[in-house]
Each structure stands twice: as C-alpha cells, then as structure tokens.
PDB file of N, CA, C, O and CB in Angstrom:
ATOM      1  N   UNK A   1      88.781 270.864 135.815  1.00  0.00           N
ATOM      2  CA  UNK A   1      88.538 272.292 135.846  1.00  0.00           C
ATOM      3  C   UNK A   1      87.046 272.511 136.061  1.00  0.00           C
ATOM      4  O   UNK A   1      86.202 272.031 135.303  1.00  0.00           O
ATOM      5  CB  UNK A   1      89.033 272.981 134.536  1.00  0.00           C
ATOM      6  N   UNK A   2      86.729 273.328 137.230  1.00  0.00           N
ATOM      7  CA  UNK A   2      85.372 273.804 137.471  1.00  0.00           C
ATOM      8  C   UNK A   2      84.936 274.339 136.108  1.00  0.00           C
ATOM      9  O   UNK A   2      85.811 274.494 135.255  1.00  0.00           O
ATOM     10  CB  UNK A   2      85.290 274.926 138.649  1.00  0.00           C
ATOM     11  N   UNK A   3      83.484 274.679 135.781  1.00  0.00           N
ATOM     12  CA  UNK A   3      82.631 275.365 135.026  1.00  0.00           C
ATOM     13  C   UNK A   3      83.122 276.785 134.865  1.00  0.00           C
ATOM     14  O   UNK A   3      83.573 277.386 133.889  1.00  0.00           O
ATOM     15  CB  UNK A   3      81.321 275.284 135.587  1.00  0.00           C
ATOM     16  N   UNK A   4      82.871 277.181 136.275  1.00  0.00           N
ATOM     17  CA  UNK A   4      83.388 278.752 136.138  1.00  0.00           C
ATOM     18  C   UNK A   4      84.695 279.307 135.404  1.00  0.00           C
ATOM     19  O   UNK A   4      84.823 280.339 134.745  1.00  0.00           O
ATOM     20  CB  UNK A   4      83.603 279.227 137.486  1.00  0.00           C
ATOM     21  N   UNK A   5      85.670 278.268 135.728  1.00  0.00           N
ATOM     22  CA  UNK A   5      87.156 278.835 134.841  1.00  0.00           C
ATOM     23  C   UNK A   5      86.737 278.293 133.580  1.00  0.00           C
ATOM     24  O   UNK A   5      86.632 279.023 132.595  1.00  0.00           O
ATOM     25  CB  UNK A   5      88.923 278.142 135.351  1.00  0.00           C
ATOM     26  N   UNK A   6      86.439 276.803 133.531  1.00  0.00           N
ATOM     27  CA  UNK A   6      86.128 276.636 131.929  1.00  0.00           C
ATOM     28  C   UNK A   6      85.999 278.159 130.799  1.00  0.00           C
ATOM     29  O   UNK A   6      86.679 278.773 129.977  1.00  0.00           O
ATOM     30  CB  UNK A   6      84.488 275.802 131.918  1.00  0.00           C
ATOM     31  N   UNK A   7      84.432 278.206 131.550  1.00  0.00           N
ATOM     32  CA  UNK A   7      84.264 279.590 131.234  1.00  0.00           C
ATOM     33  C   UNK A   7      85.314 280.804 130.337  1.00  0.00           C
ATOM     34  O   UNK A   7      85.622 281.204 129.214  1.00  0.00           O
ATOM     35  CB  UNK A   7      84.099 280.001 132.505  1.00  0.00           C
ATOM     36  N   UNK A   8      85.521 280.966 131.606  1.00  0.00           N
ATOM     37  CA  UNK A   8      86.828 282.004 131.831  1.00  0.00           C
ATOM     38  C   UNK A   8      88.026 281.850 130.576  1.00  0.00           C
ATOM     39  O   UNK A   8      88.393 282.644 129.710  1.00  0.00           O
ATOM     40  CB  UNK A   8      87.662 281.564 133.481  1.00  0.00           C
ATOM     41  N   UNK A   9      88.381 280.660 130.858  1.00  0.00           N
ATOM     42  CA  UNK A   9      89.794 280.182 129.765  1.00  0.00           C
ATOM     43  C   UNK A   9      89.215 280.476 128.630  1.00  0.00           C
ATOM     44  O   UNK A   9      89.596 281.322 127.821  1.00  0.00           O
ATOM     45  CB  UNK A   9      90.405 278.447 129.678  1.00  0.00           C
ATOM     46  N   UNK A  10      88.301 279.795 128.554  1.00  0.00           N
ATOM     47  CA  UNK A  10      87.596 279.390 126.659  1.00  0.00           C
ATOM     48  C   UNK A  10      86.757 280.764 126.423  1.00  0.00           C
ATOM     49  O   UNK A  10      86.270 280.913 125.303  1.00  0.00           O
ATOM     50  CB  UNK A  10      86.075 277.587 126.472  1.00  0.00           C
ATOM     51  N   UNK A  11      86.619 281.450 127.083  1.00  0.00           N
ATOM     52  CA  UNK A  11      86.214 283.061 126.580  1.00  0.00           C
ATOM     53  C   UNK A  11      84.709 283.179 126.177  1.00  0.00           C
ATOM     54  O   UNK A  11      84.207 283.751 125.210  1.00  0.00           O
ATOM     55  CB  UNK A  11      87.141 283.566 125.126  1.00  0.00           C
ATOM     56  N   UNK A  12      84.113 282.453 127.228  1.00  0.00           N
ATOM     57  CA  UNK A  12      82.506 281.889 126.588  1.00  0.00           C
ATOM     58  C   UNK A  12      81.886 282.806 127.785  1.00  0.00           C
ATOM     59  O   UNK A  12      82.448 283.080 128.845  1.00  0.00           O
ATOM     60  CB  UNK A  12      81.979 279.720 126.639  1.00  0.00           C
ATOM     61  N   UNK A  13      80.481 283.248 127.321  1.00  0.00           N
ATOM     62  CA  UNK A  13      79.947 283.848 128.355  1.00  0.00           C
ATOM     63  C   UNK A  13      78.619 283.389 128.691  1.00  0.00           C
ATOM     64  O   UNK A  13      78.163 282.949 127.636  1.00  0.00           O
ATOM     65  CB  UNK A  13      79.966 285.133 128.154  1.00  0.00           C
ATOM     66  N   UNK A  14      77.871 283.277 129.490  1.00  0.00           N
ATOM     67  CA  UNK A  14      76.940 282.980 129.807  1.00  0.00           C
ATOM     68  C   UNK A  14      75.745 283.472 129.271  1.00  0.00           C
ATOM     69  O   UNK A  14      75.716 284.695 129.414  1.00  0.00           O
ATOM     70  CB  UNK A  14      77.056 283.056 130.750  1.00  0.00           C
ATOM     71  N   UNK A  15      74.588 282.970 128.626  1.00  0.00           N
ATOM     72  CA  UNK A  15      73.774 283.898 128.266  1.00  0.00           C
ATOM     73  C   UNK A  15      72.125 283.477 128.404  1.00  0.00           C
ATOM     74  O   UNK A  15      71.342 282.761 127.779  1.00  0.00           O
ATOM     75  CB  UNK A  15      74.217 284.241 126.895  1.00  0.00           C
ATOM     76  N   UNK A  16      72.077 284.348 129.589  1.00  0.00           N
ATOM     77  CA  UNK A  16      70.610 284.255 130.285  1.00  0.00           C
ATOM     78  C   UNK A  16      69.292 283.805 128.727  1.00  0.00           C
ATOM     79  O   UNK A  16      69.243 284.188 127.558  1.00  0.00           O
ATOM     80  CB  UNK A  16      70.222 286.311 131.209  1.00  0.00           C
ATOM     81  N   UNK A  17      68.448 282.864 129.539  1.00  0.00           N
ATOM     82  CA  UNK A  17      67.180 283.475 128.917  1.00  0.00           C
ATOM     83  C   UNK A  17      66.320 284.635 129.045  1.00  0.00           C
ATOM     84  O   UNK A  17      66.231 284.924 130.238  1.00  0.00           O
ATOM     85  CB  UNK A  17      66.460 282.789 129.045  1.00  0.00           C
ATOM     86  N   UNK A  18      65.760 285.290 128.430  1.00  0.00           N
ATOM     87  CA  UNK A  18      65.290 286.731 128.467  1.00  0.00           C
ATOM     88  C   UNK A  18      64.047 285.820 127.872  1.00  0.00           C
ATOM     89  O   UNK A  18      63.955 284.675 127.430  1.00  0.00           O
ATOM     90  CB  UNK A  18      66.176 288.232 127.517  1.00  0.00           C
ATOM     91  N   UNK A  19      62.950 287.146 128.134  1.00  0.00           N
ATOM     92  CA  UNK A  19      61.792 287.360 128.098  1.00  0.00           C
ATOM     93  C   UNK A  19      61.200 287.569 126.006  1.00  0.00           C
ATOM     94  O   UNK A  19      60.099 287.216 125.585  1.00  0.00           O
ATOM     95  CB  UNK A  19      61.710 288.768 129.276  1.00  0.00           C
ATOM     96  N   UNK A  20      62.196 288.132 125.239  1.00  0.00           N
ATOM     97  CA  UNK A  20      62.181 288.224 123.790  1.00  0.00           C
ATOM     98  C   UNK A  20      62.598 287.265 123.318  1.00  0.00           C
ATOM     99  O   UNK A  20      62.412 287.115 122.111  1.00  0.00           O
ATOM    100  CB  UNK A  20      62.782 289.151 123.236  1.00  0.00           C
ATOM    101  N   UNK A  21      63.401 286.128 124.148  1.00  0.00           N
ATOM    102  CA  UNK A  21      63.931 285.234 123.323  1.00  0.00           C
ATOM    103  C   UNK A  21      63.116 284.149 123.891  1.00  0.00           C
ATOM    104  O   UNK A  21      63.643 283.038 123.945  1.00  0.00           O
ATOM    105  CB  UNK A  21      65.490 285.096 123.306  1.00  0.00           C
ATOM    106  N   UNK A  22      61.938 284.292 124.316  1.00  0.00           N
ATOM    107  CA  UNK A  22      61.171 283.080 124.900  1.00  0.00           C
ATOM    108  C   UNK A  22      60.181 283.380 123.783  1.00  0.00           C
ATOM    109  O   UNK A  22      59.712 282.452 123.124  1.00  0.00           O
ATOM    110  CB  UNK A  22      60.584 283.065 126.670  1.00  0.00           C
ATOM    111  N   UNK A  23      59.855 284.619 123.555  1.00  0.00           N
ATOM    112  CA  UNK A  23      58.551 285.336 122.757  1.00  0.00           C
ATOM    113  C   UNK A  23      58.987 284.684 120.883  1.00  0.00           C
ATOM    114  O   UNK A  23      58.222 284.240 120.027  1.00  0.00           O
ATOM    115  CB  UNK A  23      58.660 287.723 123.003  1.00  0.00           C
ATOM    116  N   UNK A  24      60.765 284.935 120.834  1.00  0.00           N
ATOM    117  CA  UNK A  24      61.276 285.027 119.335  1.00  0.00           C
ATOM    118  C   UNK A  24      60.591 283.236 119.177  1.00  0.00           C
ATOM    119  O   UNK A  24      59.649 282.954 118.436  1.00  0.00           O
ATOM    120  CB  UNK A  24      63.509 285.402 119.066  1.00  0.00           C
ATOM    121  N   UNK A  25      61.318 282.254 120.035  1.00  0.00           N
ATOM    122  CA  UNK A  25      61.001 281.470 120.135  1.00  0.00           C
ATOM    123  C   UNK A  25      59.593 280.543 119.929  1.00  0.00           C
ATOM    124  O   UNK A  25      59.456 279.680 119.061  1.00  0.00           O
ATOM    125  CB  UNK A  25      61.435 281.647 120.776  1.00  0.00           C
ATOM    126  N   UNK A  26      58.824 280.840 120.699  1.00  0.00           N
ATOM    127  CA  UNK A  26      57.256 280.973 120.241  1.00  0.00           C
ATOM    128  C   UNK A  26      56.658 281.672 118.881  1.00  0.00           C
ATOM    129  O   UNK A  26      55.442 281.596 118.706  1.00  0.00           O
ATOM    130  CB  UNK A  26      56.608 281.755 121.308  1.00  0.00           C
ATOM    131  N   UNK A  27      57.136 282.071 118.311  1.00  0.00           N
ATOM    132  CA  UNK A  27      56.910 282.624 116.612  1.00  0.00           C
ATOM    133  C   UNK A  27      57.833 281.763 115.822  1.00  0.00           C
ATOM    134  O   UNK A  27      57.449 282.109 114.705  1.00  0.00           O
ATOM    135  CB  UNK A  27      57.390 284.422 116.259  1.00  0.00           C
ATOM    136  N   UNK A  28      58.595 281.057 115.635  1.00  0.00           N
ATOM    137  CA  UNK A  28      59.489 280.426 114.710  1.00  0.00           C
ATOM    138  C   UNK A  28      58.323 279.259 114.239  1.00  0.00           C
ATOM    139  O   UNK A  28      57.503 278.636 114.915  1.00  0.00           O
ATOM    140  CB  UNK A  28      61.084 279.824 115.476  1.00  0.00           C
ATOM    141  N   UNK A  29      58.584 279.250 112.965  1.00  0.00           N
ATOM    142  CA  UNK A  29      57.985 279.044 112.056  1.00  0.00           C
ATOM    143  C   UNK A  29      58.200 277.194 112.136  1.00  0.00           C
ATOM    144  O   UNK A  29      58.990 276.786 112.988  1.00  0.00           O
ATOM    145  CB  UNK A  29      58.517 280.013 110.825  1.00  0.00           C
ATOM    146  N   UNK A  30      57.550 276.253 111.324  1.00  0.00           N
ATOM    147  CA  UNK A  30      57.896 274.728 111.127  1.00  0.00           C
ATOM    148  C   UNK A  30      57.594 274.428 112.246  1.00  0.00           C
ATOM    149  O   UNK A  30      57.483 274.909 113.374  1.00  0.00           O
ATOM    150  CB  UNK A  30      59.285 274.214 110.739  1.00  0.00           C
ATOM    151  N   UNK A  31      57.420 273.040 111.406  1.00  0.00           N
ATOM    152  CA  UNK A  31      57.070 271.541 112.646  1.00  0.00           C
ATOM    153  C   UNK A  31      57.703 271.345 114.070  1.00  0.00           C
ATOM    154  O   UNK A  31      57.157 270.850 115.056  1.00  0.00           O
ATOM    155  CB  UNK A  31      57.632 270.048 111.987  1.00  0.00           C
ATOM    156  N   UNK A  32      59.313 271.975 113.926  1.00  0.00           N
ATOM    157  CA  UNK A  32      59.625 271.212 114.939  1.00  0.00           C
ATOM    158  C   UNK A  32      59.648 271.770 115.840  1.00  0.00           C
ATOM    159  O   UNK A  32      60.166 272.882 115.737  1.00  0.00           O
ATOM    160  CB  UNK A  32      60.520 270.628 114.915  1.00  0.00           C
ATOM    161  N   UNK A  33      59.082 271.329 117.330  1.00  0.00           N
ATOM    162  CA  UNK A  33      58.482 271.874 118.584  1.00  0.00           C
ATOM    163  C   UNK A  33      59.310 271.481 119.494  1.00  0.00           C
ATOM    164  O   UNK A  33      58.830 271.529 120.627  1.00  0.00           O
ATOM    165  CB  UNK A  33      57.117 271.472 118.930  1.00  0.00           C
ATOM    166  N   UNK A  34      60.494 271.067 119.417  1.00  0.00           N
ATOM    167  CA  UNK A  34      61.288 270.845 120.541  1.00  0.00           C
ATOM    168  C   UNK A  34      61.555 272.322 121.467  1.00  0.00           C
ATOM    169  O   UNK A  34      62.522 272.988 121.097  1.00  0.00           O
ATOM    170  CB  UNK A  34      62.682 270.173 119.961  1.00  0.00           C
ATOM    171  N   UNK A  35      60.927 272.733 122.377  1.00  0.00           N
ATOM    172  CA  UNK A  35      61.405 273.831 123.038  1.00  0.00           C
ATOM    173  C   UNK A  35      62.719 274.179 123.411  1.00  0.00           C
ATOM    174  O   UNK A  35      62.808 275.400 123.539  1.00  0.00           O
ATOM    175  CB  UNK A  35      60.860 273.865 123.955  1.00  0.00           C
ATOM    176  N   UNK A  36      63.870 273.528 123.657  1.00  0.00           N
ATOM    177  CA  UNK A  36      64.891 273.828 124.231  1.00  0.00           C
ATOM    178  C   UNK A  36      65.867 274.246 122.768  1.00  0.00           C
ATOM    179  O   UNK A  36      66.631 275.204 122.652  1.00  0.00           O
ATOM    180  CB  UNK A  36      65.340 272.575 125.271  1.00  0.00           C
ATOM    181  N   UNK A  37      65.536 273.173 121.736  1.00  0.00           N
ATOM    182  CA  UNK A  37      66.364 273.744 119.781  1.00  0.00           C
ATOM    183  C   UNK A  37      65.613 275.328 119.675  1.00  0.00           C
ATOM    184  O   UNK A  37      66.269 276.295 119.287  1.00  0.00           O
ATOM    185  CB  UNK A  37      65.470 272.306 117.716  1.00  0.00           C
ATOM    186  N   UNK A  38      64.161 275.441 120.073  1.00  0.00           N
ATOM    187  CA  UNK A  38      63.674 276.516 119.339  1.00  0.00           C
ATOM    188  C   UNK A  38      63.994 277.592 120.430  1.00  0.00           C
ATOM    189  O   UNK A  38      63.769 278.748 120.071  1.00  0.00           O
ATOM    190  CB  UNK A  38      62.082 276.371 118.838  1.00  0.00           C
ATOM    191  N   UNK A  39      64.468 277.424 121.673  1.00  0.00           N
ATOM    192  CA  UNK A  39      65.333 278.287 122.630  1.00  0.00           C
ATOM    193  C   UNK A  39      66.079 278.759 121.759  1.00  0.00           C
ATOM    194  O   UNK A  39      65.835 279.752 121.074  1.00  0.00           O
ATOM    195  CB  UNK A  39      66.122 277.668 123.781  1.00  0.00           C
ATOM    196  N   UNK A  40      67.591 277.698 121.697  1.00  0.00           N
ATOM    197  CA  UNK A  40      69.075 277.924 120.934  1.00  0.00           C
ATOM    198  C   UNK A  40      68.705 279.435 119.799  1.00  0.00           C
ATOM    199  O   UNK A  40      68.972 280.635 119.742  1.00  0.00           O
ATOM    200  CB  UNK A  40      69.597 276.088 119.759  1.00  0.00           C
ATOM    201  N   UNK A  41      67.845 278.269 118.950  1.00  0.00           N
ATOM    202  CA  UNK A  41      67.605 279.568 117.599  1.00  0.00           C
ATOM    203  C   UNK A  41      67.441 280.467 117.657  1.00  0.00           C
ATOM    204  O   UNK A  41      68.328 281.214 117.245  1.00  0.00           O
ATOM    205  CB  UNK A  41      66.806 279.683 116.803  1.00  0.00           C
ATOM    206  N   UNK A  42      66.234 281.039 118.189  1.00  0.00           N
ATOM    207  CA  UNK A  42      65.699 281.914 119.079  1.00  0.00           C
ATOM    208  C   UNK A  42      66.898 283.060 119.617  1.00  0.00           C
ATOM    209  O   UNK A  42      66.945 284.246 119.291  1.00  0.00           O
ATOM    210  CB  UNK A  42      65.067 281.001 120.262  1.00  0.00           C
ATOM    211  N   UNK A  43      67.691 282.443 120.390  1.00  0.00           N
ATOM    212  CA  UNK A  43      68.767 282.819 120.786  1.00  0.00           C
ATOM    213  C   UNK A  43      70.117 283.433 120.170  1.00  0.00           C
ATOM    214  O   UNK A  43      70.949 284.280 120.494  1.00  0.00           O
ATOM    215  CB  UNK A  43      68.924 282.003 121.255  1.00  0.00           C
ATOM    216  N   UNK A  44      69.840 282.373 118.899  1.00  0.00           N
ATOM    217  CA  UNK A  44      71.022 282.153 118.007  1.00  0.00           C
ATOM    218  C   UNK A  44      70.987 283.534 117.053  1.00  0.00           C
ATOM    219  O   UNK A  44      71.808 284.422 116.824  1.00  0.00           O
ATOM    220  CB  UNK A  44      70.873 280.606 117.070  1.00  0.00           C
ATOM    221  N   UNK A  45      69.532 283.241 116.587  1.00  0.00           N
ATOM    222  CA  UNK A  45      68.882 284.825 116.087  1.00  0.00           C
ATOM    223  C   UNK A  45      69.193 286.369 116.333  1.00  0.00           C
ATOM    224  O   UNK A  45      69.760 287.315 115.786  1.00  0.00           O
ATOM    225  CB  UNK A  45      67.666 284.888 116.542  1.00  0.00           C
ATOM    226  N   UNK A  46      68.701 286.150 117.130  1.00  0.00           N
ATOM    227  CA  UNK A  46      68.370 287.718 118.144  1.00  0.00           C
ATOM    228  C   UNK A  46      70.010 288.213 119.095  1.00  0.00           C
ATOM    229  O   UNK A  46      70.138 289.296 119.666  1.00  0.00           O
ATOM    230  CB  UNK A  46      66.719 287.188 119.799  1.00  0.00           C
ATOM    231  N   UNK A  47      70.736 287.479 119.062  1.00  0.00           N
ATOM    232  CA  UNK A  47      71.962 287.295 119.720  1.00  0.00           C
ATOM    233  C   UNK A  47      72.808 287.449 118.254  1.00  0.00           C
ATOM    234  O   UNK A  47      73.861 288.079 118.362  1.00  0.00           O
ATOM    235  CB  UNK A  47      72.103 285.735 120.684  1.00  0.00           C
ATOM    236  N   UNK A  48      72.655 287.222 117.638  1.00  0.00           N
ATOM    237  CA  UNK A  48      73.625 286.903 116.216  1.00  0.00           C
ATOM    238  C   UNK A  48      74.992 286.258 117.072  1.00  0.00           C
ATOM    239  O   UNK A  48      75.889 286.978 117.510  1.00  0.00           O
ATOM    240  CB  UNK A  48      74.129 288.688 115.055  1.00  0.00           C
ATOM    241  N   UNK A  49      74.958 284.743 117.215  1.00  0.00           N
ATOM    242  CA  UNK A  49      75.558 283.760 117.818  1.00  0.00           C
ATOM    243  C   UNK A  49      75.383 282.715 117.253  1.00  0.00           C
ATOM    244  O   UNK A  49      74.462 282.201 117.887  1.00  0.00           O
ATOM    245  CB  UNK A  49      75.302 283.631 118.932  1.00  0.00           C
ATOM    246  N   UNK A  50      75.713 281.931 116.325  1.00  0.00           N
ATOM    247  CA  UNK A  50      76.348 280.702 116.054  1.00  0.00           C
ATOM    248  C   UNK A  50      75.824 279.400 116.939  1.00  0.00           C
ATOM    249  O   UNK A  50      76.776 279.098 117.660  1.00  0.00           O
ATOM    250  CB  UNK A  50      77.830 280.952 116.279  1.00  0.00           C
ATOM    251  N   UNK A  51      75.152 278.854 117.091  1.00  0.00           N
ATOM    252  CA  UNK A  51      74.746 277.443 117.214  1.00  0.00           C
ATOM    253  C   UNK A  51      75.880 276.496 116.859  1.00  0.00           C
ATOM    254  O   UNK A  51      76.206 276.405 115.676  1.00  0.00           O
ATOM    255  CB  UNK A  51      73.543 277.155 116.321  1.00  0.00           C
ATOM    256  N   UNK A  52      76.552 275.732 117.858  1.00  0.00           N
ATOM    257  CA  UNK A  52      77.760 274.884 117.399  1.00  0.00           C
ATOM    258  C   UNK A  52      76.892 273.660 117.774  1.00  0.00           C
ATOM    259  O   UNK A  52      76.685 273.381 118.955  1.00  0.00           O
ATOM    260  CB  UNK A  52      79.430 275.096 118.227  1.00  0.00           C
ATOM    261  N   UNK A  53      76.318 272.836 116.614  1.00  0.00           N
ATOM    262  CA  UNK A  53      75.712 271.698 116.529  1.00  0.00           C
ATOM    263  C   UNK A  53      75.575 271.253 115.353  1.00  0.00           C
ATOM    264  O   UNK A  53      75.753 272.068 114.448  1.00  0.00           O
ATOM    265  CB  UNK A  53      74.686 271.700 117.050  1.00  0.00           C
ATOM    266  N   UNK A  54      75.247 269.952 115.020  1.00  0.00           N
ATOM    267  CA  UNK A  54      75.220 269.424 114.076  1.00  0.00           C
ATOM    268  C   UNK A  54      74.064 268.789 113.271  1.00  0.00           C
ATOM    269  O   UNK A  54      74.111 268.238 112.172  1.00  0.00           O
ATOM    270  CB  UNK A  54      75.932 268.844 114.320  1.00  0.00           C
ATOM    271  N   UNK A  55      72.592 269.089 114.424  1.00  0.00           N
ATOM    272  CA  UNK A  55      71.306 269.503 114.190  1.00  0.00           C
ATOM    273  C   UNK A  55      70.849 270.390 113.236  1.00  0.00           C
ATOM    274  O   UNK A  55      70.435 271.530 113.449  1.00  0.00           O
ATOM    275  CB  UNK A  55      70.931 269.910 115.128  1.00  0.00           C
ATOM    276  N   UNK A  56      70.991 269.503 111.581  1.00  0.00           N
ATOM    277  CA  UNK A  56      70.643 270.834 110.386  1.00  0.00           C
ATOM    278  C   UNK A  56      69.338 271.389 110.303  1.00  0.00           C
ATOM    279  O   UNK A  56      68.994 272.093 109.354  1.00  0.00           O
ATOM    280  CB  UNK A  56      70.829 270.397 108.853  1.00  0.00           C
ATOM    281  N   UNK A  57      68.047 270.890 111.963  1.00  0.00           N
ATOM    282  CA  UNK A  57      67.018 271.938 111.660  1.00  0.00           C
ATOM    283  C   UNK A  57      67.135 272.626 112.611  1.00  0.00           C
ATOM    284  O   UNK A  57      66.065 273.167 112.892  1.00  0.00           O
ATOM    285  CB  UNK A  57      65.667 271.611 111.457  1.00  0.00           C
ATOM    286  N   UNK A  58      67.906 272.869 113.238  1.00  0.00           N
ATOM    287  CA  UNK A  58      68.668 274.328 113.530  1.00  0.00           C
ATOM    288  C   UNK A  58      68.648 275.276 112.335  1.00  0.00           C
ATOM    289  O   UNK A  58      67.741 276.097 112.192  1.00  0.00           O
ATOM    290  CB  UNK A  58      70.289 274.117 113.904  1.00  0.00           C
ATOM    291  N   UNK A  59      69.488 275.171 111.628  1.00  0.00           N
ATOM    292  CA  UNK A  59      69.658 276.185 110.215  1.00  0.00           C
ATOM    293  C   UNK A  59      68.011 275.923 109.452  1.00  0.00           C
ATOM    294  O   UNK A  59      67.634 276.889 108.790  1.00  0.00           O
ATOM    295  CB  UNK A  59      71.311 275.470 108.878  1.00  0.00           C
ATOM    296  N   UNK A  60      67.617 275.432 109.474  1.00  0.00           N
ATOM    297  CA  UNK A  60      66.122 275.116 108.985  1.00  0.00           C
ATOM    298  C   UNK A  60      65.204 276.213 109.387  1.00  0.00           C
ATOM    299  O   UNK A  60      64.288 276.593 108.658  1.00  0.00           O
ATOM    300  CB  UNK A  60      65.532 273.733 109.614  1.00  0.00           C
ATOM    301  N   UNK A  61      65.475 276.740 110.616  1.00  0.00           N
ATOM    302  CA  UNK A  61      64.648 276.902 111.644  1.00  0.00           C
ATOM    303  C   UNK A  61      65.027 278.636 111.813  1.00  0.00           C
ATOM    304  O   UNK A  61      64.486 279.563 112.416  1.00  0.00           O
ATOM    305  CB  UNK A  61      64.997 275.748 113.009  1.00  0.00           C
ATOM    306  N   UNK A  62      66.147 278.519 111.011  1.00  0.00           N
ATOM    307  CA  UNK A  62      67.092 280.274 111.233  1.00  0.00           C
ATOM    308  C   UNK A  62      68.141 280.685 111.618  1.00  0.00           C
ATOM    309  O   UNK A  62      68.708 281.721 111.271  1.00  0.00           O
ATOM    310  CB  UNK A  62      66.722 281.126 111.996  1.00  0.00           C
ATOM    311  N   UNK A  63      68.630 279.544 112.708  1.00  0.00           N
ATOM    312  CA  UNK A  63      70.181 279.241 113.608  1.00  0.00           C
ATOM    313  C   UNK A  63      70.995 279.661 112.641  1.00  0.00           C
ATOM    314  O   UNK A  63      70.534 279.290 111.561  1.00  0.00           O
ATOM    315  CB  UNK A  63      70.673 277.542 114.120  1.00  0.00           C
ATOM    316  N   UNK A  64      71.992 280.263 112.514  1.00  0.00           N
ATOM    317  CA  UNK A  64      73.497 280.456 112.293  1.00  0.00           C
ATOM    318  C   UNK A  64      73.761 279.429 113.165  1.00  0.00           C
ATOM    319  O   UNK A  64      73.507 279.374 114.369  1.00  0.00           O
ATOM    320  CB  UNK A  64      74.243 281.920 112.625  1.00  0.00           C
ATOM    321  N   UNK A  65      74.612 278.134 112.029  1.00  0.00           N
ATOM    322  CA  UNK A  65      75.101 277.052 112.770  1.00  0.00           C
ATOM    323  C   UNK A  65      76.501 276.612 112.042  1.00  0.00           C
ATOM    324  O   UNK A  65      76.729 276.485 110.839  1.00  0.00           O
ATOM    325  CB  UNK A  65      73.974 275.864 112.827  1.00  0.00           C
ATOM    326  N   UNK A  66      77.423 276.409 113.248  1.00  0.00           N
ATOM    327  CA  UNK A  66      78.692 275.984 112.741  1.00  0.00           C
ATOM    328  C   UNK A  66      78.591 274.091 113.370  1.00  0.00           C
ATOM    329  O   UNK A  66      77.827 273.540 114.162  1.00  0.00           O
ATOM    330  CB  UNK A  66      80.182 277.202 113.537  1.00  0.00           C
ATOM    331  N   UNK A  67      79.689 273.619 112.596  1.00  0.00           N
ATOM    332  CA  UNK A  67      79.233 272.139 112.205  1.00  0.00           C
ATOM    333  C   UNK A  67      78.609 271.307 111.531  1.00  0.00           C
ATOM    334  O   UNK A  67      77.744 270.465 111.771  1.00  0.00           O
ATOM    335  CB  UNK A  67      78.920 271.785 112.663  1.00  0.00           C
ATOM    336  N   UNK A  68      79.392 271.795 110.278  1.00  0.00           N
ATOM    337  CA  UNK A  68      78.578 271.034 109.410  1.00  0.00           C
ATOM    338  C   UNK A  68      78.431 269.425 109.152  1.00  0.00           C
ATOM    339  O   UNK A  68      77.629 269.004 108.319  1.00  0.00           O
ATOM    340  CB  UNK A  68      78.894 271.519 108.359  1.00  0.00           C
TER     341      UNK A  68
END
C-alpha cells in the first residue's frame, strides 16, 4: 500500500512544519538538542497530539507521549 492510502485508511493526517512550531521548538527547555525530538514536542505541544514513541525525554521535554 502506497503512503497516500496508508494515510487515508489509518485516518492520519499530515502535519506541516509551521513557522511557531520551529520558534516553540527553539524555547524548550533541557539538554537535549536533538532538533528533529524537539520538532515532535514542539509539535506535540502546540498541536495537543500525542507523540507515539518510546523516547521518555520526549515527556521530559513536554510531549504528550503514548508508549510507555
């Protein structure tokens, strides 16, 4: 199954980076500087969206994260 139906079936939507969630991102607090986790959060935040990972400085960091 292509991406696009994936999509589609599993009821997931795509969700751009924006310009506030690059900014939310750049203010999060702690050590860890991985840009693409402090994307998610960032994201996870400001989106009130769930992080499905198992990375607990995600939730460290602010993520709403499922997988524990």
């Amino acid at each position: 199954m292509e991406w696009g139906e994936r999509i589609r079936v599993d009821r997931f939507r795509a969700l751009p980076v924006a310009s506030h969630h690059a900014l939310r991102a750049g203010t999060l607090p702690g050590a860890h500087r991985d840009p693409f986790d402090r994307m998610l959060v960032a994201q996870s935040i400001l989106e009130e969206i769930p992080v499905i990972s198992i990375d607990e400085t995600l939730s460290a960091l602010g993520a709403s994260r499922i997988w524990e």
